[in-house]
N, C-alpha and C positions, 0 to 999 in steps of 0.2 A: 531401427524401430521407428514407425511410425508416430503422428500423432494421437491418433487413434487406440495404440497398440498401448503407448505410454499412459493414456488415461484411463485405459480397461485396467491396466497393472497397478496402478496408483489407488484404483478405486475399491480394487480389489485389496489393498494392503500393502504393498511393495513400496516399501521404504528409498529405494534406489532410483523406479520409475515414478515417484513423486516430486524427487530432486531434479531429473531429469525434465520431468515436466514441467517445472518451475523455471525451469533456466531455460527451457524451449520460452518461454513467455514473459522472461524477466523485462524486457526491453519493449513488449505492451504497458506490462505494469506499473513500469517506470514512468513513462511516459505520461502516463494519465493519472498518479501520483504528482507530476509535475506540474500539469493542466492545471491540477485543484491546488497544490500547496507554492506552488512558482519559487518552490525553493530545493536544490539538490539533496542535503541532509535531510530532511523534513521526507523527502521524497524516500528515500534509504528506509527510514526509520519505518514509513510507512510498509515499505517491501519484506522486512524484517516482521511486522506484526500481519500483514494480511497472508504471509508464508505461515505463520504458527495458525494463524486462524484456519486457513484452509488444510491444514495437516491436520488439525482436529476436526474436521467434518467432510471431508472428500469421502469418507465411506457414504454421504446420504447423497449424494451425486447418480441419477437414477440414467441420463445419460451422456455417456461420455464424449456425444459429439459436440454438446455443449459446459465443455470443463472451461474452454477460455470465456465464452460468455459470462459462468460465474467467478472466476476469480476477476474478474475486470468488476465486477457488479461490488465484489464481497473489498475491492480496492475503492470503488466508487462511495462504498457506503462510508469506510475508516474516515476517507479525506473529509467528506459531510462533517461526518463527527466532530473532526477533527477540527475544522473551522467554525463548529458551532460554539464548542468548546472551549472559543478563542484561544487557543493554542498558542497560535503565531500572532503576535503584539508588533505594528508597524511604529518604529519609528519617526516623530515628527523633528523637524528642526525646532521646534516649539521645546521640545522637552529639551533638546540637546541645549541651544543657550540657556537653559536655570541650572544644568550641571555645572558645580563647582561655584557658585554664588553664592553669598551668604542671603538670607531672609531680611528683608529690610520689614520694622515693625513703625 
């Protein structure tokens, strides 16, 4: 089954060819999860909520030769959030030497 085939079935309701379409395109997803979060987990996590996102609304999907545009879009937008959100907190050496010190008053 085609690309095509899989996202008429998915759009349509088919639970089987929504998986199936998801996994055609996990390895876009990921990627550009990765782009935005430069982090693997973060990136998972992201694949995980933009798969429930998009199984709740691939029925408003009017056409199906552009399913990977919007789930790329509807992944593009979580990670936004997602660093708006300050999510992911970087690490300085800064904080790392006052670990374990006591407070001098």
């Amino acid at each position: 089954m085609n690309e095509r085939e899989l996202s008429e079935k998915a759009i349509g309701g088919d639970d089987d060819a929504f998986l199936s379409l998801m996994q055609f395109h996990k390895e876009a997803l990921l990627r550009t999860a990765i782009a935005f979060l430069k982090n693997d987990q973060d990136a998972l996590e992201a694949l995980q909520e933009v798969t429930y996102r998009a199984y709740k609304k691939i029925h408003t999907v009017r056409e199906p030769a552009y399913v990977k545009t919007w789930l790329i879009r509807i992944m593009m937008n979580y990670c936004q959030d997602q660093l708006k959100r300050g999510k992911r907190y970087v690490m300085t050496g800064e904080v790392d030497e006052t670990i374990g010190k006591k407070d001098e008053y």
